[in-house]
N, C-alpha and C positions, 0 to 999 in steps of 0.2 A: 419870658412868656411868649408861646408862638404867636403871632399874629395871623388873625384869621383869613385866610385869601378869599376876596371876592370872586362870586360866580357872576359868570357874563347874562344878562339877561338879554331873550331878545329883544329886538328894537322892534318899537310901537309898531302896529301899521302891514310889518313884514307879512310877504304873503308865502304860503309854503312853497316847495319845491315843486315844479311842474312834475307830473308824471311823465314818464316814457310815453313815447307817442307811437300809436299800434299801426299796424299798414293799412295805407289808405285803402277803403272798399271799393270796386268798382261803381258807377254812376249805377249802370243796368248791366245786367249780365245777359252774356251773348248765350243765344236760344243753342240746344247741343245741335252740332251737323246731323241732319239727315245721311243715314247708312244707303250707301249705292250699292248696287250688285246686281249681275250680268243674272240675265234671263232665256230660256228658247221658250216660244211658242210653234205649237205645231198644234191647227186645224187640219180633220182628218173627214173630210167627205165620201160617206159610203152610198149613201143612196138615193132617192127623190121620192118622192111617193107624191102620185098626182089622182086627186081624190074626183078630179072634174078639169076637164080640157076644152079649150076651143080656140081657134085659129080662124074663124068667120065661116061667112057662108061658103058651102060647098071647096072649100080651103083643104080639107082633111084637119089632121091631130096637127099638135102645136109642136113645136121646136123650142124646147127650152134653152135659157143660158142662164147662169146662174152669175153674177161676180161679186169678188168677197175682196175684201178691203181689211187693213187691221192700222190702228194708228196709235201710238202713245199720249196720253192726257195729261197735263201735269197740273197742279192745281195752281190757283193765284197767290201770290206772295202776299202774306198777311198786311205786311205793312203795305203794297199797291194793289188793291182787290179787283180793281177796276182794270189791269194790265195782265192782260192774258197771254201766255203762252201758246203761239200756233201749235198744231196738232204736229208731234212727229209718223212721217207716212213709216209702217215697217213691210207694205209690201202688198201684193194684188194679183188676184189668178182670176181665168175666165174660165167655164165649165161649162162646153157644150154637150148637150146631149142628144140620142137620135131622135126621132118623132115614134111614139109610141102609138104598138098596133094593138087592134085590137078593141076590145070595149076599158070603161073604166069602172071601180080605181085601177091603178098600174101600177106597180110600183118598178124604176128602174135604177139599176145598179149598174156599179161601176166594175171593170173587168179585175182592177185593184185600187184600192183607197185612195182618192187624192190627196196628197199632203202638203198643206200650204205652212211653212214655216219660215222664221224668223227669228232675229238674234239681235236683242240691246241691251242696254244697262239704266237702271231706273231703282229712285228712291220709293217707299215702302208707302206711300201715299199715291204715286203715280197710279193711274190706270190705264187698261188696253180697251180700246172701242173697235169692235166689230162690226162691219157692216155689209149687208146683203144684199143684192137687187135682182130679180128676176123679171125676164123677160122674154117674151111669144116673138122669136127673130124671124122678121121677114127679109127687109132688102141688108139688113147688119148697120144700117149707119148711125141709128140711137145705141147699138150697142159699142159701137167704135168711137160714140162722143164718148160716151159715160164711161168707160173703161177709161178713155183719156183724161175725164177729170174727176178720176180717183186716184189720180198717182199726186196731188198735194191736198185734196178735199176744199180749195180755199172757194170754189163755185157754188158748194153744195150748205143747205140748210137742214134741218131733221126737225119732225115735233111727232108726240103721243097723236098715232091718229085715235085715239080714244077720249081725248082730251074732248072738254065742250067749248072752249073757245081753242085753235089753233097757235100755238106759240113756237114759229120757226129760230130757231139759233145754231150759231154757227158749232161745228164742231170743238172749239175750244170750248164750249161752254157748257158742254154736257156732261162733263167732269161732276157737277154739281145738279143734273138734273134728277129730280127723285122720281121719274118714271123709270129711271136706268140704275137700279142697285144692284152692288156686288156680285158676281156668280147666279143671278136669278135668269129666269126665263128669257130667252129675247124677245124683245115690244115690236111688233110692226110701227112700224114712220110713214110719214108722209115726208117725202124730199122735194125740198125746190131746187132747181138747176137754174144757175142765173137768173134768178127770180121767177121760176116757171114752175108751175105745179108738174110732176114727169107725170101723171094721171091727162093730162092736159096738152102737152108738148111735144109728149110722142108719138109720132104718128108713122114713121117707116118702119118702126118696130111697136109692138107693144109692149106697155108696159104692167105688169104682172102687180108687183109690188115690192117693199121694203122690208126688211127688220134690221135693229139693231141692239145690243149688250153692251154691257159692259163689264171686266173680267179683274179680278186684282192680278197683279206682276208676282204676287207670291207661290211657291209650288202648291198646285191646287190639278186635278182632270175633272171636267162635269161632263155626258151627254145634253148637246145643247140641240133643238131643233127650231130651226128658222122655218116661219108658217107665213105662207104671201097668198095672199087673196085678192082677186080682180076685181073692180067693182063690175057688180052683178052677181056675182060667185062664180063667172064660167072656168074662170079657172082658180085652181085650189091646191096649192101646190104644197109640201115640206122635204125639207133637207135634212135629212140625218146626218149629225156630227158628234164627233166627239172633239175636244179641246183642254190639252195641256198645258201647264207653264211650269218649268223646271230652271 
């Protein structure tokens, strides 16, 4: 007679087979890169329209200058909000014009468009700030500071002169300012120059006024007009542009 073979029982206690072990997850995953890519802008100045002039007593008509500025914006890195990226300059033209005869309004043109352009690369966040200042030239020496400290803007402050309390900030920091969206209109400023109101501190030239925009880096053209007013209203000046980014 066969004898029955014992089956192996498990032993008490035994604990199963571990499973295969899956690959480890990362802690946090890394935010995707920000896409770069090369950009031209080109400001195209056709004309001035001067709705009201003055250059003082028995002076005659005014002598415009117009200078335009463009600088790159980058925002602040989420993880340090507090650590701003200075402005990158992309570049700066002066535009004189003759003294206009005649009565007003006036309007004066250019014999062909000026065009102010510029060539960087920038992520899809980055913005361009624009910026404008006009001024009534007499002896040229406010127009030869200010032209001089437009070429890093680290002198200059901007705020909404529409604002009810004054809030000057530096250029890096208008990236985030909500007087200054996307593609919209340009906001006249008020700008301090090393701590000086230019309404205030210029005196061998006048100073006319500011505007400023700000523009995406993505392909986009608008008609944009920069509108500078004197205090007093004597002078009443705009800039007919147009503005692309390809």
């Amino acid at each position: 007679m066969a004898r029955k073979r014992k089956s192996k029982s498990r032993k008490a206690g035994a604990s199963p087979a571990p499973a295969p072990a899956s690959p480890a997850s990362p802690a946090s995953a890394e935010p995707p890169a920000k896409r770069v890519r090369s950009f031209r802008l080109r400001l195209n100045l056709t004309a001035l329209e001067l709705a009201s002039g003055h250059d003082g007593l028995l002076r005659g008509a005014p002598e415009p200058v117009l200078l335009l500025a463009a600088y790159l914006l980058v925002p602040p890195d989420p993880g340090a909000p507090t650590r701003l990226t200075p402005p990158r300059p992309l570049g700066r033209t002066l535009v004189r014009f003759s003294a206009p005869e005649g009565r007003f309004p006036v309007v004066l043109t250019l014999r062909a468009p000026l065009s102010f352009k510029a060539r960087a690369r920038a992520r899809e966040d980055d913005r361009i700030l624009l910026l404008a200042l006009a001024v009534e030239e007499d002896a040229g020496k406010e127009v030869e500071r200010l032209y001089a400290h437009l070429a890093d803007a680290k002198h200059l402050r901007l705020w909404d002169l529409d604002a009810p309390v004054p809030s000057p900030s530096a250029l890096a920091e208008l990236i985030a300012a909500p007087y200054l969206r996307d593609n919209a209109a340009p906001v006249r400023v008020g700008v301090l120059d090393d701590g000086g109101d230019l309404r205030d501190t210029c005196h061998d030239d006048d100073f006319v006024g500011a505007c400023a925009a700000v523009v995406s880096t993505a392909r986009h053209e608008d008609a944009l007009r920069f509108h500078f007013v004197s205090e007093g209203g004597r002078n009443d000046w705009t800039a007919v542009t147009t503005v692309s980014v390809d």
